[in-house]
C-alpha positions as CSV (number, residue, x, y, z in Angstrom):
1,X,0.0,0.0,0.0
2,X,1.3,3.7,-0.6
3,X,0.9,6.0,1.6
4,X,-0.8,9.2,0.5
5,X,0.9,11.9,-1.4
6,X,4.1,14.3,-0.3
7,X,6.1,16.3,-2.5
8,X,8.3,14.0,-4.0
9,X,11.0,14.7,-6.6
10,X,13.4,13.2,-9.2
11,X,16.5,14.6,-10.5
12,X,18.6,13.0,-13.2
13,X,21.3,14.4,-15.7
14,X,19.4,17.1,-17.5
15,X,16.0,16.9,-16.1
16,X,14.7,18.1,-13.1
17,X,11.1,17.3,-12.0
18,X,8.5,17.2,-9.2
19,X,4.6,16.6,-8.1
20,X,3.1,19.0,-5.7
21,X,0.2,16.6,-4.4
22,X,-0.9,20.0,-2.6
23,X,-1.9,21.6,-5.6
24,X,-2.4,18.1,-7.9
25,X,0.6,19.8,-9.8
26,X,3.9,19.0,-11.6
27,X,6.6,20.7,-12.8
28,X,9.5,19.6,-15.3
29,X,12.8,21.8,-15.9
30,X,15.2,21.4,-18.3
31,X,18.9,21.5,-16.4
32,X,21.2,20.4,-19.2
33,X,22.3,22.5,-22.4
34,X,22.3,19.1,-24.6
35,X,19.5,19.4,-27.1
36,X,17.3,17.3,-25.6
37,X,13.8,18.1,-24.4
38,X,12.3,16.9,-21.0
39,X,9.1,15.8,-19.7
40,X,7.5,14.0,-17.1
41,X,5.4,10.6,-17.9
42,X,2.5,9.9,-15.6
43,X,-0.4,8.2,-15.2
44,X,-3.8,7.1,-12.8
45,X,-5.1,3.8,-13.4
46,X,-5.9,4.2,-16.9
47,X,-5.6,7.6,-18.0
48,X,-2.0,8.5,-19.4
49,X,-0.4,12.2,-19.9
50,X,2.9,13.9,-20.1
51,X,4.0,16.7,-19.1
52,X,6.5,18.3,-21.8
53,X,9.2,21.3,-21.4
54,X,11.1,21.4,-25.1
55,X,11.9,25.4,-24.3
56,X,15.7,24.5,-23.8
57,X,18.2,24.3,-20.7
58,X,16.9,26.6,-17.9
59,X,13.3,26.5,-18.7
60,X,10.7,25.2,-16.7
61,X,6.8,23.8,-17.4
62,X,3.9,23.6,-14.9
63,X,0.9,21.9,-15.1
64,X,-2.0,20.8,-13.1
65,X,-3.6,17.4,-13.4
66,X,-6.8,17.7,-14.9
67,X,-8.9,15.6,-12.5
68,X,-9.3,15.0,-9.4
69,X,-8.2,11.2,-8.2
70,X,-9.0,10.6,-4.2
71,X,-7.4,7.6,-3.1
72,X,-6.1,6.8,-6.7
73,X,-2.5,5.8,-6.6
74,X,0.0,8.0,-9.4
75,X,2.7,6.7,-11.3
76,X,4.8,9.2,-12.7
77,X,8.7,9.5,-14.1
78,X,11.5,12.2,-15.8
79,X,12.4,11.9,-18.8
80,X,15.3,13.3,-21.0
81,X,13.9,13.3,-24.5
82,X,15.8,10.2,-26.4
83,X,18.4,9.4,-23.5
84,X,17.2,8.6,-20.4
85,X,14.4,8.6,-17.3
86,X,14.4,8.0,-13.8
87,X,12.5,5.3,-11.6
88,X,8.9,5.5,-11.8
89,X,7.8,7.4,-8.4
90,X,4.5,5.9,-6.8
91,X,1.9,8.1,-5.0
92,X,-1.1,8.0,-3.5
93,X,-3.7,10.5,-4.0
């Protein structure tokens, strides 16, 4: 079982991204001046999104999930466009 939701982040080499389970948000910044886009993969139970920040190194994207889950459990992971992502974090909502 998970317990429910704090703000949890990931970093990895040219990505930087969190969820803010306060305000059902994430955020995805770009850290590395490679190229490469960023973006965060998530998901609850069946519904899939991503959150994508392809402004380029020093950038950052917000942006609120558009429902609300209770007691739903989140999966969600950064990504470096081509290269690599982190572990999948697990949440519950």
């Amino acid at each position: 079982m998970t317990s429910p939701a704090t703000a949890q982040n990931r970093v990895i080499t040219g990505a930087y991204g969190y969820f803010d389970p306060g305000k059902l948000m994430f955020g995805v910044g770009d850290t590395e001046r490679d190229g490469h886009g960023v973006f965060i993969r998530w998901h609850v139970d069946t519904y899939w999104d991503t959150v994508v920040n392809d402004k380029g190194n020093g950038t950052w994207t917000d942006k609120y999930l558009p429902y609300s889950w209770p007691d739903a459990t989140l999966e969600w992971k950064v990504c470096v466009t081509g290269v690599r992502c982190s572990s999948w974090v697990q949440e519950r909502l």
